[in-house]
C-alpha positions as CSV (number, residue, x, y, z in Angstrom):
1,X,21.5,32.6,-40.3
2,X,20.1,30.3,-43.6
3,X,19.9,31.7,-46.4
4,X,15.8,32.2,-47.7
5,X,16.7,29.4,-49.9
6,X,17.2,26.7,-47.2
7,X,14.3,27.1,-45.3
8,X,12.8,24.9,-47.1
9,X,15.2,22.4,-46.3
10,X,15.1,23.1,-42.4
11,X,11.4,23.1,-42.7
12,X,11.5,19.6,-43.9
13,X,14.2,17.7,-41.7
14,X,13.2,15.9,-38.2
15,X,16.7,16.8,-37.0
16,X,15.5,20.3,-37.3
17,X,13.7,20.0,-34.4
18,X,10.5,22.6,-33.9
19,X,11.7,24.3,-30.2
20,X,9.7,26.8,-29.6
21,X,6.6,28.9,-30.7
22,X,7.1,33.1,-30.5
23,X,3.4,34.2,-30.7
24,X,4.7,37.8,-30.4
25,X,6.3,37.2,-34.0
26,X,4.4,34.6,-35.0
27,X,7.5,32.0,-35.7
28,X,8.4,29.0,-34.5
29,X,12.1,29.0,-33.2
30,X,14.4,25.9,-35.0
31,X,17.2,23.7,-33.1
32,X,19.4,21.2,-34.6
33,X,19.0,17.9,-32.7
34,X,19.8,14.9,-34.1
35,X,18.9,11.4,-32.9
36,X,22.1,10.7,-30.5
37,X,21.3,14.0,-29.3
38,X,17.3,12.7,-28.6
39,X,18.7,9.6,-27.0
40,X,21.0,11.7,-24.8
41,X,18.7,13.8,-23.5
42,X,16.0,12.6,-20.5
43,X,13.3,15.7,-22.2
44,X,13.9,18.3,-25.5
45,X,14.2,20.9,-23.3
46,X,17.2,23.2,-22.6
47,X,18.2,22.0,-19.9
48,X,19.3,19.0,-21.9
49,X,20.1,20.5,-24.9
50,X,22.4,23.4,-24.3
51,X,22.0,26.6,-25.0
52,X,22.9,26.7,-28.9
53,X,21.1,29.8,-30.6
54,X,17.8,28.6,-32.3
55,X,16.9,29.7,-35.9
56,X,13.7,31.4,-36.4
57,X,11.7,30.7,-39.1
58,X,7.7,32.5,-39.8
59,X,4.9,30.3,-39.5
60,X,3.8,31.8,-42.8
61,X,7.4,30.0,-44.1
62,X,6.8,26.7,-42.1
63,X,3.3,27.0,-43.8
64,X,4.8,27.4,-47.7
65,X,6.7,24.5,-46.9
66,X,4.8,22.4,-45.2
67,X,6.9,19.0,-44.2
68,X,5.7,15.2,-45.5
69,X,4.9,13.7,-42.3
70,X,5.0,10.3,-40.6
71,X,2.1,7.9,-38.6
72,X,2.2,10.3,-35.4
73,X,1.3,8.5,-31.9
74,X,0.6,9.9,-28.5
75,X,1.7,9.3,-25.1
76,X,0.0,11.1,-22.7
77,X,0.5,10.9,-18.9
78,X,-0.2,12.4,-15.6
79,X,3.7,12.2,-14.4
80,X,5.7,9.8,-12.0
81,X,4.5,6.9,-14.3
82,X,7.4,5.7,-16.1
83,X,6.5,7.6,-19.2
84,X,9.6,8.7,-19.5
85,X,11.1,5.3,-20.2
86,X,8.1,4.1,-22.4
87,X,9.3,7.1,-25.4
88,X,12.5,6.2,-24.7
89,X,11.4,2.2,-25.8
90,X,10.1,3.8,-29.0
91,X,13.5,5.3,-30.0
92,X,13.7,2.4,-33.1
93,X,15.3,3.6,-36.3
94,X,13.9,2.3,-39.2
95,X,10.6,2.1,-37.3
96,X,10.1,4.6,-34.9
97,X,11.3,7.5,-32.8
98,X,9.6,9.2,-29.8
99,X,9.9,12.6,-29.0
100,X,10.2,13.3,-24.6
101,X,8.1,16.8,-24.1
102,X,8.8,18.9,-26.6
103,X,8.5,22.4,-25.5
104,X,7.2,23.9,-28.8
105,X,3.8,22.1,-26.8
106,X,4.1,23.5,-23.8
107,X,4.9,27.4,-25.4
108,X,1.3,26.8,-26.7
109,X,-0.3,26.1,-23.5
110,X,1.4,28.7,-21.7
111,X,0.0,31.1,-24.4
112,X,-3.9,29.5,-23.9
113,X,-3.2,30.4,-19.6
114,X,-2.5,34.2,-20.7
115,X,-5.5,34.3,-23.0
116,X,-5.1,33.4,-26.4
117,X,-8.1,32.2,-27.9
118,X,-9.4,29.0,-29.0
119,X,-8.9,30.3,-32.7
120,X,-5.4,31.6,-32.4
121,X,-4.5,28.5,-30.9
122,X,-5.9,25.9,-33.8
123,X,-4.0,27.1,-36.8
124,X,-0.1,27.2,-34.5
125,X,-0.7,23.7,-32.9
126,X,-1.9,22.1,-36.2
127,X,1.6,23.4,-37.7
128,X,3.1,22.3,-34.5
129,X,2.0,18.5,-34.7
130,X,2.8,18.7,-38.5
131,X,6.6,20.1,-37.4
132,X,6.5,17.1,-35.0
133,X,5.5,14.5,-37.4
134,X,8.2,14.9,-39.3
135,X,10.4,11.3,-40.1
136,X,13.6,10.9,-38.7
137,X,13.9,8.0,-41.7
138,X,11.8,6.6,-44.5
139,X,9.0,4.5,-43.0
140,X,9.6,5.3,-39.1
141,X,6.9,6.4,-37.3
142,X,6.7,9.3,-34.1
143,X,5.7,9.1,-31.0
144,X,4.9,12.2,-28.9
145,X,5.0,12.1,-25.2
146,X,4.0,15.7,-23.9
147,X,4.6,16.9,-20.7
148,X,1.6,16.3,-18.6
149,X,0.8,20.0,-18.3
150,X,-0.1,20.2,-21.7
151,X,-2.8,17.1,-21.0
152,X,-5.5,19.6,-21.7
153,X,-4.7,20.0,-25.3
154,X,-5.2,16.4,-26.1
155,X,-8.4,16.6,-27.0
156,X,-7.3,19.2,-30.1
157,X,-4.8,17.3,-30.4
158,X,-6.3,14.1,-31.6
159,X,-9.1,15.9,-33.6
160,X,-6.7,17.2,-35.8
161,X,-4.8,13.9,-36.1
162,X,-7.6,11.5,-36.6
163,X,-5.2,8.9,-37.7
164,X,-3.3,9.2,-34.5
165,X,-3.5,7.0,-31.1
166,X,-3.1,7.4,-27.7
167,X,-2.1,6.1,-24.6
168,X,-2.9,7.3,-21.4
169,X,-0.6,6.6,-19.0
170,X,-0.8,7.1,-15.3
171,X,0.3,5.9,-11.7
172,X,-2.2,4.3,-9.1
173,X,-3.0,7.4,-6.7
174,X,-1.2,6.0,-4.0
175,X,1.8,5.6,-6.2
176,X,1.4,8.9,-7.1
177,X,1.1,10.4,-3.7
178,X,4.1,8.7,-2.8
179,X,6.3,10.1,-5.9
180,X,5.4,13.3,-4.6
181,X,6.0,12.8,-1.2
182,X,9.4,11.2,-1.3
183,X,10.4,14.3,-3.8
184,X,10.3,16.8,-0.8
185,X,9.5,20.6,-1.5
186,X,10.1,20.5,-5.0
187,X,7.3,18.0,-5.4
188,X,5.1,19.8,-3.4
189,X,5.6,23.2,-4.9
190,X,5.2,21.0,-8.6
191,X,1.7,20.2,-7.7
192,X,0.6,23.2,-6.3
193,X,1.8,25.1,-9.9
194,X,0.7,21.9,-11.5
195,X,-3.2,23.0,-9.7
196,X,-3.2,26.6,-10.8
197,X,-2.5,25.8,-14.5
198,X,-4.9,22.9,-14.0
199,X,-7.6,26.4,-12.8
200,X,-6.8,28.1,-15.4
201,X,-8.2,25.7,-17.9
202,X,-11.4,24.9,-16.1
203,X,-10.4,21.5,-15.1
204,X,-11.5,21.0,-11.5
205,X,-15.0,20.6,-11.0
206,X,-14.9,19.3,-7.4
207,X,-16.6,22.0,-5.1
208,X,-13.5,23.4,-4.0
209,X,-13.1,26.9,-3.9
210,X,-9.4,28.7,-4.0
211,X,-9.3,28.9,-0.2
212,X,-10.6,25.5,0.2
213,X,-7.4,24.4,-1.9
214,X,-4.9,26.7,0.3
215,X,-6.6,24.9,3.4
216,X,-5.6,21.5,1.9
217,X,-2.6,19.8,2.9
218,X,-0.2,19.4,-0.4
219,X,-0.8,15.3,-0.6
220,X,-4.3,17.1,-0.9
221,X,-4.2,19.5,-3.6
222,X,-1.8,16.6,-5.3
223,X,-4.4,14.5,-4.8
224,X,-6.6,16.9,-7.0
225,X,-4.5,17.1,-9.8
226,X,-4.5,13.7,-9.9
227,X,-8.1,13.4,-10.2
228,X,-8.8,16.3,-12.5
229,X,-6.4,14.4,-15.4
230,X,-8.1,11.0,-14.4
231,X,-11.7,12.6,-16.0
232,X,-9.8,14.2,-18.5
233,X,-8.5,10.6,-19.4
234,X,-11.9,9.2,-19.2
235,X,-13.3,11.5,-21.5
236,X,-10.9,11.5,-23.9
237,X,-11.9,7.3,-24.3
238,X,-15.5,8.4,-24.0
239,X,-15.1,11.3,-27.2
240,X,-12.5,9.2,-28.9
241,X,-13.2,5.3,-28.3
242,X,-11.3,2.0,-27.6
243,X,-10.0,1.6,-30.6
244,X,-7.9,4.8,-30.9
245,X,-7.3,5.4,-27.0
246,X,-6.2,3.2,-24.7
247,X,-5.0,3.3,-20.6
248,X,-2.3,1.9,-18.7
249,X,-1.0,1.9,-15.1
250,X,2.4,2.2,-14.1
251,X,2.2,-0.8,-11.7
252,X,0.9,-3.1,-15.3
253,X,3.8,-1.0,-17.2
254,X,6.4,-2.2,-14.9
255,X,4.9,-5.9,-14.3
256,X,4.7,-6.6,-17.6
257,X,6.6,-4.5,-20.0
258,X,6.9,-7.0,-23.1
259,X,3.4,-7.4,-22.8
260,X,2.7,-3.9,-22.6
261,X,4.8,-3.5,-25.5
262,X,3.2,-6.3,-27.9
263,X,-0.2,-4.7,-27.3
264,X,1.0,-0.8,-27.5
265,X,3.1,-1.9,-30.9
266,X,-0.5,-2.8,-32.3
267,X,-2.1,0.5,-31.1
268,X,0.5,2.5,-32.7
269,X,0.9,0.0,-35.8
270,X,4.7,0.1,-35.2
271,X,6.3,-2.7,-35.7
272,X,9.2,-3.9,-32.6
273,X,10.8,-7.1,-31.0
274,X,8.5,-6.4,-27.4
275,X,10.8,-9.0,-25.3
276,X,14.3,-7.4,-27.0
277,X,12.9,-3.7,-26.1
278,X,11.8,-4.7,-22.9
279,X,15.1,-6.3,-21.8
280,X,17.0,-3.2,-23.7
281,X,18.7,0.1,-21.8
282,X,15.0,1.7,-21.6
283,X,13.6,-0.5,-18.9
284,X,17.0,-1.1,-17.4
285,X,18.8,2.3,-16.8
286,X,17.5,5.1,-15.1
287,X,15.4,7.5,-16.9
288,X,16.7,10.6,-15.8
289,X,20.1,9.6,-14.9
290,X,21.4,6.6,-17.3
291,X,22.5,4.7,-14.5
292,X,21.6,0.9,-14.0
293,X,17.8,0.7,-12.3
294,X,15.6,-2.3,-12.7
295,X,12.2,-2.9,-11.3
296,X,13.9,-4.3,-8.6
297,X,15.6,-1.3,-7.8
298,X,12.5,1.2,-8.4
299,X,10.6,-0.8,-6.2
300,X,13.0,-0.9,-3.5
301,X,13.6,3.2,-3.9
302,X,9.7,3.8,-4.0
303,X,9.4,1.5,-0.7
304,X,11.8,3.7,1.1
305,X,11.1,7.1,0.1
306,X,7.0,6.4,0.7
307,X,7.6,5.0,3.8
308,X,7.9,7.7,6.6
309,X,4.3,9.6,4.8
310,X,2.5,6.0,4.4
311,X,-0.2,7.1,6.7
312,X,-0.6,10.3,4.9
313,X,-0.6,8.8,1.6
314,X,-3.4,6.7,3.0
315,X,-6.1,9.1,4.5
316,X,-5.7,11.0,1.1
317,X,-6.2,8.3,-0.8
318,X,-9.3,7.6,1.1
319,X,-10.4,11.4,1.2
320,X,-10.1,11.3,-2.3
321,X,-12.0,8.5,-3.1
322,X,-14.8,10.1,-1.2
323,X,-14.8,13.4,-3.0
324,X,-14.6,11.5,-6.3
325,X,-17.6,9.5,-5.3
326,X,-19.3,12.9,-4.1
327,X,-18.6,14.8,-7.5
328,X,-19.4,11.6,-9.6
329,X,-16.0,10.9,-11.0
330,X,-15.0,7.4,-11.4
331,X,-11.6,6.0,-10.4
332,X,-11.4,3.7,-13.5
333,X,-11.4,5.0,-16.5
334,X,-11.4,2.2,-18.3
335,X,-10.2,1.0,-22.1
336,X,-7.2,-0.7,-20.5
337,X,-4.4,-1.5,-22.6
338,X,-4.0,-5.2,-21.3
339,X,-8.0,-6.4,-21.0
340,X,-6.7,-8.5,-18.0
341,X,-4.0,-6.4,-17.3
């Protein structure tokens, strides 16, 4: 354990990473993860990281001590979109680093689904995105992709960073249907937990009552999810405007990555070489496993694994389409990060 005396130290250095948020003892749990680490790992969770013991430290300490902190960016996403590989572009020293789904996030959201209250919530996840912002080096700014089950936070989120932007990344619904489809049960089951948190926070307003989603086929209540962070996407552009939130599609991220990395470079005001990054390890190796996987090869894998549901995948897309047209929600949210993307 530090001694009182190095707290403050801790407090203050990015490669004391902010793990986890004890609401029961009010502290925020430390891990020491240094860049390699970052790069090693596909998400900052402990699955990645091992199962070293983590240093608790009060949030009434973190508070004394408060951190200087960095530009701090968001990536937000509704999974299978290649976000993943897009924080992994932004891991730049001397100009930026991005941070894959810290769990320090999702502790806080788990605490809103078993009650906490808007005004418990504020003061942690304020100290939270301070923790976060925290430089890995002089002049390098953070990037924060969040898992997508914290989505409903964003709003909070970018109030209290009103310097921040955001980009909201997602996957055509097709594309998405077919990610889930090709990931057998465990995709399945993913959506279906992915729904009740999704219920919890008041985020489907389709019609549907909790019987009319266990009558639904999973491509269904996928389908759902899907559509229930595609509003919340549009009204986070509609609250926070074009100029500090932008959208993207997988199918655009893939196409044109350089491109895609020019124009996000501007969002975040981070500078980057977008044809070096683009040609780099993130766009070329596999995101979860490190191995060697081009577009080529992710379009040939998605091709195969969508094939045996493709006439699923297509009356669901069409079913949703219909609902979304009967509840008034748009399939375009607009604000796209390419304007002829």
């Amino acid at each position: 354990m530090a001694m009182a005396q190095d707290l403050g130290s801790i407090i203050r250095d990015a490669n004391w990473l902010a793990h986890r948020y004890d609401p029961g003892h009010d502290a925020f749990q430390f891990r020491r993860v240094e860049r390699d680490a970052h790069r090693a790992a596909t998400f900052i969770t402990d699955e990645y990281l091992g199962t070293t013991a983590p240093l608790a430290i009060r949030r009434a300490d973190v508070r004394a001590a408060m951190p200087t902190t960095a530009p701090l960016h968001f990536l937000f996403h509704s999974a299978f979109c290649g976000s993943t590989l897009l924080a992994r572009a932004f891991d730049l020293p001397g100009a930026a680093m991005g941070l894959k789904e810290p769990v320090v996030l999702n502790d806080i959201i788990g605490w809103q689904h078993r009650g906490a209250t808007a005004a418990a919530i504020a003061p942690v996840l304020e100290a939270s995105l301070h923790l976060l912002a925290r430089p890995f080096a002089a002049g390098e700014a953070i990037v924060v992709k969040p898992s997508n089950v914290v989505n409903g936070l964003a709003p909070a989120m970018l109030t209290m960073q009103p310097q921040s932007r955001a980009l909201l990344l997602f996957a055509p619904l097709p594309v998405y249907l077919g990610s889930v489809a090709r990931k057998g049960m465990d995709g399945r089951l993913w959506v279906r937990d992915l729904l009740l948190k999704q219920l919890r926070e008041g985020l489907h307003a389709f019609g549907f009552s909790g019987e009319d989603y266990l009558g639904q086929t999973d491509l269904q209540v996928a389908a759902m999810g899907w559509l229930a962070q595609h509003r919340l996407f549009a009204r986070l552009i509609e609250a926070f405007g074009a100029d500090r939130v932008r959208s993207l599609d997988s199918e655009t991220l893939m196409a044109q990555p350089a491109a895609v990395l020019d124009r996000l470079s501007q969002l975040y005001g981070i500078k980057l070489d977008a044809e070096a990054v683009a040609a780099g390890p993130a766009f070329n190796r596999h995101s979860k496993f490190s191995t060697r996987f081009d577009a080529a090869a992710r379009a040939a894998e998605r091709a195969a694994g969508e094939a045996p549901h493709a006439e699923e995948i297509a009356k669901v897309a069409h079913w949703t389409e219909a609902v979304a047209s009967a509840t008034g929600v748009s399939m375009e949210i607009g604000a796209p990060l390419l304007e002829n993307g």
